[in-house]
N, C-alpha and C positions, 0 to 999 in steps of 0.2 A: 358854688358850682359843684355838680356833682363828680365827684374822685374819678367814677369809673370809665367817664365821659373822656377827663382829661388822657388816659393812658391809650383809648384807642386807636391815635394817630403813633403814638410812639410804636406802639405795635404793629401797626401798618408797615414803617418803614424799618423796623426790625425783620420782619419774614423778608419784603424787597431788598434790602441788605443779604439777607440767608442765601436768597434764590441766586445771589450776580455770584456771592462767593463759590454755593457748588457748581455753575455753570462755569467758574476757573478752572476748577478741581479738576471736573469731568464734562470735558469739551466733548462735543460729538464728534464719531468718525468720521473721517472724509468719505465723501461719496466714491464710488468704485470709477476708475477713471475708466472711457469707453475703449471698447476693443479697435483697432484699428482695420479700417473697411477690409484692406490687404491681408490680413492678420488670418493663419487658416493651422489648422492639425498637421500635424507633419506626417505622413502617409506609412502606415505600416508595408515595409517593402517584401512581398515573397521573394525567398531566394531558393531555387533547385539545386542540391549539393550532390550532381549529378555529372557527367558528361552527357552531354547530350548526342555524342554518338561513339558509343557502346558494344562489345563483342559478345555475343554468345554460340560457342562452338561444339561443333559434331560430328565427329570421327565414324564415318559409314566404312565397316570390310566388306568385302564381295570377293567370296571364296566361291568359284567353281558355282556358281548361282546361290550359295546358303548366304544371306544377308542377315547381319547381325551389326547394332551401333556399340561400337568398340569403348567410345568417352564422347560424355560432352558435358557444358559446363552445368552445372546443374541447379545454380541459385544465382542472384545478381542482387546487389541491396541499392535501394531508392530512398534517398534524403533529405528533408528540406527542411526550411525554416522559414518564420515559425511554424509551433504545431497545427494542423488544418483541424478543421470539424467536419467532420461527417466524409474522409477524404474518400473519393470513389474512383476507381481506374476504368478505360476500355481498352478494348485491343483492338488493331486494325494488322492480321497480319497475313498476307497475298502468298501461300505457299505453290511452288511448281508441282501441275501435276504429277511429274514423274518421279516423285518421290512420295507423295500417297501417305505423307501423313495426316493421323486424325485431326478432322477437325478442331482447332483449337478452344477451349472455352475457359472462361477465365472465374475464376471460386476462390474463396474462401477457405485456409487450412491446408493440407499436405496435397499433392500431386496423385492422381490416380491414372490409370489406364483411360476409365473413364472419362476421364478431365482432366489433360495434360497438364495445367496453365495451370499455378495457382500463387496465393500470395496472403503474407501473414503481417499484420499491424505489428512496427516495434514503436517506440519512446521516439525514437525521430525518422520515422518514415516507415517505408513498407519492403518486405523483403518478397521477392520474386523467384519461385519454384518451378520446371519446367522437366516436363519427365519427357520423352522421345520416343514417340508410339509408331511403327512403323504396321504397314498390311503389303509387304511387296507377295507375290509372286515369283518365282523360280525363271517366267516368261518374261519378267519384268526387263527391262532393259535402263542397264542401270551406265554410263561413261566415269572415269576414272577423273577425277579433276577438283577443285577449287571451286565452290558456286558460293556468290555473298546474296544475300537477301532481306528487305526492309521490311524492320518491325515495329510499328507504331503505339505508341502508349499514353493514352489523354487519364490526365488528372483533372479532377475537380473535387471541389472542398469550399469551406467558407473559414475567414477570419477569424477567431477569436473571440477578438475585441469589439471591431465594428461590422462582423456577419457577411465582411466585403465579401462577395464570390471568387473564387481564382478559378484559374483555368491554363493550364499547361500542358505542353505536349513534348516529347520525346522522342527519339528515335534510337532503336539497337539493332545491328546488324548480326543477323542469323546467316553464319560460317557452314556450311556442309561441306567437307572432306569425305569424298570419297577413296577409297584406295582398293587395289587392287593385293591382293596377298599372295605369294610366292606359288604359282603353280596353278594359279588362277587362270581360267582360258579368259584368250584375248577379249574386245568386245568385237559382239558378231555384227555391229552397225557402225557406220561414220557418228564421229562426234555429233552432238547436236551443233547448232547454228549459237553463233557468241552474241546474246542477247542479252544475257547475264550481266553482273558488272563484276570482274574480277577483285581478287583483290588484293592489294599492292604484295612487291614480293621483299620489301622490307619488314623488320617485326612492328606489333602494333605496340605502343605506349604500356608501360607497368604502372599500374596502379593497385593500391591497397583499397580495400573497402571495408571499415568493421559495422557488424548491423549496430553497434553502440558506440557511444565515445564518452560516455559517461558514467561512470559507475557510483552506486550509493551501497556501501557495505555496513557491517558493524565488525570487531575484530573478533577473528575466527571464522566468520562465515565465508562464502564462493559464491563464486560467481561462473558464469560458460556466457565468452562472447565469440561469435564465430565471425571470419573476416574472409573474403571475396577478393582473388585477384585476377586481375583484369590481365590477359597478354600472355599467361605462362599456365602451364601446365606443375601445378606443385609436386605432381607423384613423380615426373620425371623431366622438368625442366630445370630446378636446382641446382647451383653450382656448388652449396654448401646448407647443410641443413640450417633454419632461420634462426634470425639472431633475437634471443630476449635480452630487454635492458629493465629491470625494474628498481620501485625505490618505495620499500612500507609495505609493499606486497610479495606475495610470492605467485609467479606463475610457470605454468608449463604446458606443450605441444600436446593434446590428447590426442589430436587425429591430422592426418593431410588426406586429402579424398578428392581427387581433379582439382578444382582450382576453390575449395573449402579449407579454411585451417580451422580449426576449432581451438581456442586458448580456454587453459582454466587458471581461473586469477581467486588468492586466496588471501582474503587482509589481515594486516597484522595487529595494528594498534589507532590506536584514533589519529586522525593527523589527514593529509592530503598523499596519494602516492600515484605513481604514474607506470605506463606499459609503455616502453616500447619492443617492434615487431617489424623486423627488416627482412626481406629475402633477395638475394641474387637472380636475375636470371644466366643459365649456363650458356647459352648462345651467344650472348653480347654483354655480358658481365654488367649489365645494368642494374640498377640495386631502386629497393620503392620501401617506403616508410610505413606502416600506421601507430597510431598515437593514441595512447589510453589515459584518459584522466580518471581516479578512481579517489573518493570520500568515503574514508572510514568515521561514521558517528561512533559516540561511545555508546553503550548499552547497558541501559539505566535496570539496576536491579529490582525484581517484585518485591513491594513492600504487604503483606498480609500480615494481619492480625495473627497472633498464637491462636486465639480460641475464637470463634465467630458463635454468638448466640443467636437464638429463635425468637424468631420476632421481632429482630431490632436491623435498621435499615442499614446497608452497608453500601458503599459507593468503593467499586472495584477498579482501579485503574490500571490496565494490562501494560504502559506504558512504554507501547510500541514506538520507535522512532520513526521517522517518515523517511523514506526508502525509494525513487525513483527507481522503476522495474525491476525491484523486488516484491515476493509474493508475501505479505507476514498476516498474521493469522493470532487469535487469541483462543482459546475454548474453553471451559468452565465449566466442571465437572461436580458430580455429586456420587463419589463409587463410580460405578460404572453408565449412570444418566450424565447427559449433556444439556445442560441448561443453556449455554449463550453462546451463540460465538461471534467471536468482535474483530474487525478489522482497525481497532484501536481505539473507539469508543469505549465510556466508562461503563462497565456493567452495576445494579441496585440490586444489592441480592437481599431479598427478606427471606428468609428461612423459616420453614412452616418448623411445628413442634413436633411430626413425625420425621423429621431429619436428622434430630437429636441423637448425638452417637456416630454419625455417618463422618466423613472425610470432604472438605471440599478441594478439588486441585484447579490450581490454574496451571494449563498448559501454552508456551509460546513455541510456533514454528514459523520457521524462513525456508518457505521454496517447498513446503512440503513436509520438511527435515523439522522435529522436535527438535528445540533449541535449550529451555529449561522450565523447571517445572514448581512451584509453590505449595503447600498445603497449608489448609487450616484444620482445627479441629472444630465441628460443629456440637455445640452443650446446650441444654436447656437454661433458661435464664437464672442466674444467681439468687437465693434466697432474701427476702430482705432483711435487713440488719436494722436494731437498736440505733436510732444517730443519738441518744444521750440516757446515761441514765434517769431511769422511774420517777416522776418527781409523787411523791404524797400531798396531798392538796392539803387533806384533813382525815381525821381518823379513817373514815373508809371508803375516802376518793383518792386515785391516782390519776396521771398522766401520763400517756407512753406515747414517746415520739418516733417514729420508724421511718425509712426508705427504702423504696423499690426501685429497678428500672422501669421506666415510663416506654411503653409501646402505642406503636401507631392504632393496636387492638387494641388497648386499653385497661393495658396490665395495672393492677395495684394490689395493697399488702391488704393482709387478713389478718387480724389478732385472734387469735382459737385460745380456747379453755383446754387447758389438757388435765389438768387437778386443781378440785376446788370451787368453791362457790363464788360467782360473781357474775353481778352483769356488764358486758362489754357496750360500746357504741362509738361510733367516730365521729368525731366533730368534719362535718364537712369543709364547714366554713373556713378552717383552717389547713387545708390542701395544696399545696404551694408546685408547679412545676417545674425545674431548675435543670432544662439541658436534657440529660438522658434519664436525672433522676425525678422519681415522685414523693414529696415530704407529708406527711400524713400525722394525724396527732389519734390516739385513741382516749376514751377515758373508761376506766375501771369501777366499779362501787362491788365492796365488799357488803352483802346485807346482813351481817350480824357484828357490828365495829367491837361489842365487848366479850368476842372469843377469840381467841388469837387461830390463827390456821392460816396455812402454807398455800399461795395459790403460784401453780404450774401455767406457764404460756408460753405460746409460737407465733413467730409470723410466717406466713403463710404466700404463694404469691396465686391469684385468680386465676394467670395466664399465663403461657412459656415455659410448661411443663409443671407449674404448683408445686415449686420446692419449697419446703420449708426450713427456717430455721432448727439450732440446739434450742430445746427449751429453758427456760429460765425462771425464776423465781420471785415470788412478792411474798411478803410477810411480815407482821407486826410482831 
């Protein structure tokens, strides 16, 4: 019987054997068990970190007919969570004719005559600017009194995540204080008719409002968070100037301005630090909070090369930290030209060979403010160099092994005759790339082998300024 016959079954049942063993080994995954019919995303919830009924007030004088608005509040901050896209406000707001203010219109950026109404995007929500344009007349007829008035505010935005639409509404109540000033004539007409809604003659609620509650510093740098209160008059409702509490930070009072505080917060060292910001009111000794959470990151120092050559690719990392409503900035200088500017991306600087001699700086700034600065020196590329001594083949053949830096242009070494007779040629074939360097083999022939005589050579580079080497010597 033939041998080869006999082993085919044994083989059979050898692979059938193989196949049960891996299929122990490496069992298949279970199939994914199904989701349950019930089973749904749990709903990203908007939340408004607002009151939804809100003071904004305006101190009208009426001297002897010269009308002039004494105070009013001049900013209100608008908060929510999470962040919206594309968030967009309207306004709905019914003013009495008898006070003849401009039409309201609602923009983008600071407050003008033009355009009373306006409002600025922060990190969690939108601050609200409102400047008090009046057009009375001397004829006007103006009553001495309390008037409250409903001011409507629809938000709209979408989600994030899943693009849901939201849609929100608000209301704030516009206070006008009229008052009569010391020697003021009477009013020459009866009160108007009480149509108005008054409004109550206890105080309104204290509340703090900062446009941020979160800060991202590095140590040394600042920060300006301005904070909103609701109820009080800061230039002259205070019972005691406000109370700062901090820890890892330093802060302090720039400004009070109607019911504006302006704090400037200043980090000390890497770590977590906090703000607190208490005020009294003097009327009824009520006291209101706000609360700063403040992240100092460290700040990772520029690492640059001493000398930056021509030619050769460089990957510039400004290594900017990430900064929630901080402005930070890279730039990338050449003298006085401006190559790149990076909002933390890494810059690839090649450096042409008329750059050679010149300065490169990196500059980092926060907020505007130069923070620190790097330099490199920019040189032509290095000469190449010998990697071994000359080997002699035979009487009047040598081998010269050399390296260059390798460029993306396509630098390489040149052997020159500087004294002396011989003919030069490079072996291609033996050309080796290795990283930044290029290995190169030349060969030499003397054509008179039985005179002895001195031959002078350099190398040379093609590219990156064509430095060359000290010359050196061959000789039998």
């Amino acid at each position: 019987m033939n041998p080869r016959a006999q082993r085919r079954p044994i083989e059979l049942y050898f692979l059938l054997y193989l196949m049960a063993v891996l299929l122990l080994l490496d069992p298949l995954p279970p199939a994914p068990s199904p989701q349950p019919p019930n089973a749904a995303v749990r709903p990203v919830v908007f939340r408004l970190l607002f009151p939804r009924d809100s003071v904004l007030r305006c101190v009208v004088l009426d001297s002897a007919g010269i009308r002039r608005v004494e105070y009013h509040d001049p900013a209100l901050f608008v908060r929510w969570a999470p962040a919206l896209e594309e968030p967009q406000l309207e306004l709905d707001w019914a003013l009495p004719p008898e006070l003849r203010f401009q039409p309201p219109r609602l923009r983008m950026g600071e407050p003008s005559p033009q355009e009373p109404i306006a409002y600025e995007l922060l990190p969690e929500g939108l601050r609200l600017q409102w400047l008090p344009v009046t057009q009375w007349s001397a004829s006007t007829s103006l009553h001495a009194g309390r008037y409250t008035y409903p001011l409507r505010l629809l938000l709209r935005g979408r989600l994030p995540d899943s693009h849901t639409p939201v849609q929100e509404e608000f209301r704030l109540s516009f206070v006008v204080d009229i008052r009569r000033s010391i020697g003021g004539s009477p009013p020459s007409t009866p009160p108007p008719p009480d149509t108005t809604v008054r409004e109550p003659q206890n105080l309104p609620p204290l509340v703090l409002w900062a446009d941020r509650t979160l800060l991202q510093l590095v140590p040394g740098s600042s920060a300006e968070v301005r904070i909103s209160a609701e109820g009080m008059d800061l230039s002259t409702d205070l019972a005691a100037p406000p109370q700062l509490e901090t820890s890892n930070v330093e802060a302090q009072i720039r400004s009070l301005q109607g019911n504006l505080l302006t704090l400037g917060i200043r980090a000390l060292r890497p770590g977590t630090g906090t703000v607190r910001v208490t005020v009294e009111r003097r009327r009824d000794a009520r006291r209101a909070t706000a609360e700063l959470r403040v992240e100092v990151r460290p700040w990772q120092p520029l690492q640059l090369p001493d000398t930056v050559y021509v030619e050769l690719p460089y990957e510039l990392d400004p290594k900017l930290p990430e900064l929630s409503g901080q402005d930070l900035r890279a730039e990338f200088w050449v003298d006085t030209m401006l190559l790149y500017r990076s909002a933390g991306e890494p810059f690839t600087l090649v450096a042409s060979s008329g750059l050679a001699g010149r300065v490169l700086r990196v500059r980092r700034f926060i907020n505007g403010e130069l923070w620190d600065e790097a330099r490199s020196a920019i040189a032509p590329l290095p000469p190449p160099e010998l990697a071994a001594q000359p080997i002699q083949v035979d009487q009047h053949t040598w081998r010269i092994r050399a390296r260059c830096y390798s460029t993306p242009s396509g630098n390489a070494a040149r052997l020159e005759l500087v004294q002396g007779d011989a003919s030069i040629k490079e072996l291609y074939g033996e050309r080796q790339p290795d990283g930044r360097w290029r290995w190169q083999t030349f060969e030499l022939k003397l054509p008179a082998p039985e005179h002895a005589q001195q031959v002078i050579l350099r190398l040379c580079n093609s590219r990156g300024g064509q430095r060359c080497s000290a010359p050196f010597r061959l000789g039998r």
